[in-house]
TORKOL-4160 file (C-alpha; in steps of 0.2 Angstrom, whole numbers, padded with zeros to 4 digits, m for minus):
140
<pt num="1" X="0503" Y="m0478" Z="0013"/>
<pt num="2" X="0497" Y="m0494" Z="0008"/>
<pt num="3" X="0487" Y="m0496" Z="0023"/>
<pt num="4" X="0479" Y="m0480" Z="0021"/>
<pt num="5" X="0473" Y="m0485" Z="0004"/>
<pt num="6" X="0463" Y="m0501" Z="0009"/>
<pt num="7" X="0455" Y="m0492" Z="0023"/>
<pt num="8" X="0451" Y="m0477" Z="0011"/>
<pt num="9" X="0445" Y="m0490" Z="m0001"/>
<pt num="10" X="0435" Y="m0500" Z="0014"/>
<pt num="11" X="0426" Y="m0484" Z="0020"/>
<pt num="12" X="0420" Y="m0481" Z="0001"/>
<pt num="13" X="0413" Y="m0495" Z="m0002"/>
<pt num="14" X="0403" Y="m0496" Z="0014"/>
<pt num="15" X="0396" Y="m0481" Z="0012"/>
<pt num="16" X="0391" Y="m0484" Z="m0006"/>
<pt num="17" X="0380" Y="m0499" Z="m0002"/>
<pt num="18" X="0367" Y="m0487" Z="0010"/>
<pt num="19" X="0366" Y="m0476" Z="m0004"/>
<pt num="20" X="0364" Y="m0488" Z="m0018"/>
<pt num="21" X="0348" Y="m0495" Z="m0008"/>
<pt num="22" X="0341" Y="m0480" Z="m0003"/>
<pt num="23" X="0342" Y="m0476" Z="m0021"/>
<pt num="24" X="0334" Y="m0492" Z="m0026"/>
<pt num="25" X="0318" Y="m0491" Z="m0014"/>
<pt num="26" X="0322" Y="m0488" Z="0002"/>
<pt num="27" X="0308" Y="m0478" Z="0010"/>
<pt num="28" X="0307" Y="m0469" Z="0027"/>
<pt num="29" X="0291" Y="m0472" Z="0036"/>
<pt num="30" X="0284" Y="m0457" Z="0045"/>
<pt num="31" X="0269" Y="m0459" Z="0056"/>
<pt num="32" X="0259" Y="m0444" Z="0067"/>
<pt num="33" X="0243" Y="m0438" Z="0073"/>
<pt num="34" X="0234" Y="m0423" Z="0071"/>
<pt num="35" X="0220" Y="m0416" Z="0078"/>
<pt num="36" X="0202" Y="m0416" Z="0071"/>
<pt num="37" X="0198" Y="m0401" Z="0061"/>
<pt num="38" X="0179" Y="m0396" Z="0057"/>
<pt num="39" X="0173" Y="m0380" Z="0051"/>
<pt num="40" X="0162" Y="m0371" Z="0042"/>
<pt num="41" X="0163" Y="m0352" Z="0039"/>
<pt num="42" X="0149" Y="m0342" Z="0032"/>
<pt num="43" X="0153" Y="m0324" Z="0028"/>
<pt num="44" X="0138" Y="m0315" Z="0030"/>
<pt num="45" X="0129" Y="m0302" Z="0042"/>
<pt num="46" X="0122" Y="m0307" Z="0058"/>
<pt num="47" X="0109" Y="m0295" Z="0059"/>
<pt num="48" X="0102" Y="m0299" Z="0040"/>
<pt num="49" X="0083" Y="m0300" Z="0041"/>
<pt num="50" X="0076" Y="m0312" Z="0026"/>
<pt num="51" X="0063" Y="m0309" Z="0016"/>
<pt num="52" X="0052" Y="m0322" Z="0009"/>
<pt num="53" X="0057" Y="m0328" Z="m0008"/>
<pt num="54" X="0075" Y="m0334" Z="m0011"/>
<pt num="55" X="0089" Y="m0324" Z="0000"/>
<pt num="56" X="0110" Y="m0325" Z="m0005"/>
<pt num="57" X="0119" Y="m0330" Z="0009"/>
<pt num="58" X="0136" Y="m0326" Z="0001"/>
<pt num="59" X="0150" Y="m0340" Z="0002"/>
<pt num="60" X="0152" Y="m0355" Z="0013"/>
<pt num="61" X="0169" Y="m0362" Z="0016"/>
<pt num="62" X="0171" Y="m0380" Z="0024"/>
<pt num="63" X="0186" Y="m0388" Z="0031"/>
<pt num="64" X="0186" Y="m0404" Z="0039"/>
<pt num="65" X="0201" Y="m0417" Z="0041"/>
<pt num="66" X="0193" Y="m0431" Z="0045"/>
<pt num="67" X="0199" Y="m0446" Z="0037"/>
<pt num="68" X="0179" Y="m0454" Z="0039"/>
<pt num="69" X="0169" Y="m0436" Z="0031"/>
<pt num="70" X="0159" Y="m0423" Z="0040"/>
<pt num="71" X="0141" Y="m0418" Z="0039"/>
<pt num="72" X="0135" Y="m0398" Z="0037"/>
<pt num="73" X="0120" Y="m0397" Z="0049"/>
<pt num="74" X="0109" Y="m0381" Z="0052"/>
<pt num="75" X="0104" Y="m0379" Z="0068"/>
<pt num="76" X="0087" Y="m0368" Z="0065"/>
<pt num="77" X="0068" Y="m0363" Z="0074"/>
<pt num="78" X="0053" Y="m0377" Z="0071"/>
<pt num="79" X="0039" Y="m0371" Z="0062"/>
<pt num="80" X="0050" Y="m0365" Z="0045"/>
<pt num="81" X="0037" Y="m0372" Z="0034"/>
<pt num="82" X="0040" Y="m0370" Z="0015"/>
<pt num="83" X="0061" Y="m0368" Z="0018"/>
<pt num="84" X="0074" Y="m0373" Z="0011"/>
<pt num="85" X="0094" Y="m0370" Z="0011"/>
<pt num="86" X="0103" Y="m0369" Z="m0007"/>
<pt num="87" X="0120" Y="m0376" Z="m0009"/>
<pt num="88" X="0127" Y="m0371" Z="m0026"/>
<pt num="89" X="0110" Y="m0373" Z="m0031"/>
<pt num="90" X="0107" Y="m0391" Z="m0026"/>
<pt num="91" X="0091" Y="m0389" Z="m0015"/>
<pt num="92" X="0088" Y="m0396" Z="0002"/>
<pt num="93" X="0072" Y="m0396" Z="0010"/>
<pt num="94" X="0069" Y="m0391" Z="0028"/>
<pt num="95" X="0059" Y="m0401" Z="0039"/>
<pt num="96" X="0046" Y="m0388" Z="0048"/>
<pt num="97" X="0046" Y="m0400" Z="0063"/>
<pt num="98" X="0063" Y="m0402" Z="0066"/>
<pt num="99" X="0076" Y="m0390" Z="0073"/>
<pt num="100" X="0092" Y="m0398" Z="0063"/>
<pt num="101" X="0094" Y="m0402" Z="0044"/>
<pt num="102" X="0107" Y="m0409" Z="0038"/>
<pt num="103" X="0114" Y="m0403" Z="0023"/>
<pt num="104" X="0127" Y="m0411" Z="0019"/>
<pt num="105" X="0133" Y="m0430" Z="0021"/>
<pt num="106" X="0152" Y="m0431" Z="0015"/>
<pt num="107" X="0160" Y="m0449" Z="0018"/>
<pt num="108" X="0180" Y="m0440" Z="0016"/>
<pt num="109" X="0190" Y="m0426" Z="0021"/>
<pt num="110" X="0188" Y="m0409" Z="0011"/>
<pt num="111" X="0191" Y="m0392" Z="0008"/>
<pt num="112" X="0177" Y="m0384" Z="m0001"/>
<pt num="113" X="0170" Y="m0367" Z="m0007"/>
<pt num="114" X="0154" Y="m0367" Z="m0009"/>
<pt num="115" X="0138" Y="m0354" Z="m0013"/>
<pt num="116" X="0124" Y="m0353" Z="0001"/>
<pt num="117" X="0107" Y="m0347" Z="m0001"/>
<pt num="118" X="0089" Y="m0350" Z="0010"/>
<pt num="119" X="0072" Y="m0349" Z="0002"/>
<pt num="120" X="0059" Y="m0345" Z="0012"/>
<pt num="121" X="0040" Y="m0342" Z="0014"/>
<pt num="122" X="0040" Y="m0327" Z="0024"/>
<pt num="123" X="0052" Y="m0317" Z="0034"/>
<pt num="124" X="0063" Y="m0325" Z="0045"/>
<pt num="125" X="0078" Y="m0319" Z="0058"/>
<pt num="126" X="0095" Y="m0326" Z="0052"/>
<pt num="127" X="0101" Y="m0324" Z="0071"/>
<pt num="128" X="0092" Y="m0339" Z="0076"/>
<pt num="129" X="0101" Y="m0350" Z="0064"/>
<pt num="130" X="0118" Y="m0355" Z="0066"/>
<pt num="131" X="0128" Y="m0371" Z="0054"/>
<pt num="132" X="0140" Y="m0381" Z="0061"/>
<pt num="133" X="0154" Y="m0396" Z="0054"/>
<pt num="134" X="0150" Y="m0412" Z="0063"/>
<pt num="135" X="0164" Y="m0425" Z="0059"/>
<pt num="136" X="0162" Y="m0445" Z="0060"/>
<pt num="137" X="0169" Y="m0458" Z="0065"/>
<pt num="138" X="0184" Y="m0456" Z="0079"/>
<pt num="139" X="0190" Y="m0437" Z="0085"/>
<pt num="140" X="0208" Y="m0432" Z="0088"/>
């Protein structure tokens, strides 16, 4: 009996020293990988003709995981002289000459909800626009 005492004892004590520094620091160290995840979701009609003044697009939802940021760019006809796409009010400009604008540069991951509007200077088909998340730095 005496025997089984010491041993009892032995196997408490051993097993109370993990615990006792896991409780005073120890960590566990988990590493992984996950792929790259870029979007943007505009919730509006495809077949919308705009009208020249300012136009409400609705809301724009971007999701992008990338641990370096993302850019926004609209992808849209040369020629748009006088444009410009709104973000929550903050006005960005459209170059006439181009057929990309970026409108949005961020330098981290986000999750974002955001309203979208285009002013214009006359009509203009939506259906030859499109917007896209571009994310930096490396790809998973």
């Amino acid at each position: 009996m005496r025997k089984f005492a010491i041993a009892a004892g032995a196997l408490l004590i051993s097993m109370a020293a993990p615990l006792s520094a896991a409780s005073q620091g120890g960590y566990v160290a988990i590493n992984a990988r996950v792929p790259t995840v870029c979007i943007v979701d505009v919730a509006f009609n495809n077949g919308l003709r705009l009208q020249a003044g300012l136009n409400q697009l609705g809301r724009m939802v971007e999701l992008c995981n990338n641990v370096e940021g993302y850019r926004l760019i609209l992808s849209h006809p040369s020629g748009m002289t006088g444009a410009a796409i709104l973000i929550d009010g903050r006005r960005i400009a459209i170059e006439p000459s181009a057929t990309r604008t970026v409108i949005l540069d961020a330098s981290h991951p986000a999750y974002e909800q955001r309203q979208l509007a285009i002013e214009l200077a006359g009509p203009a088909d939506l259906a030859s626009m499109t917007m896209y998340a571009e994310p930096k730095g490396a790809v998973f």
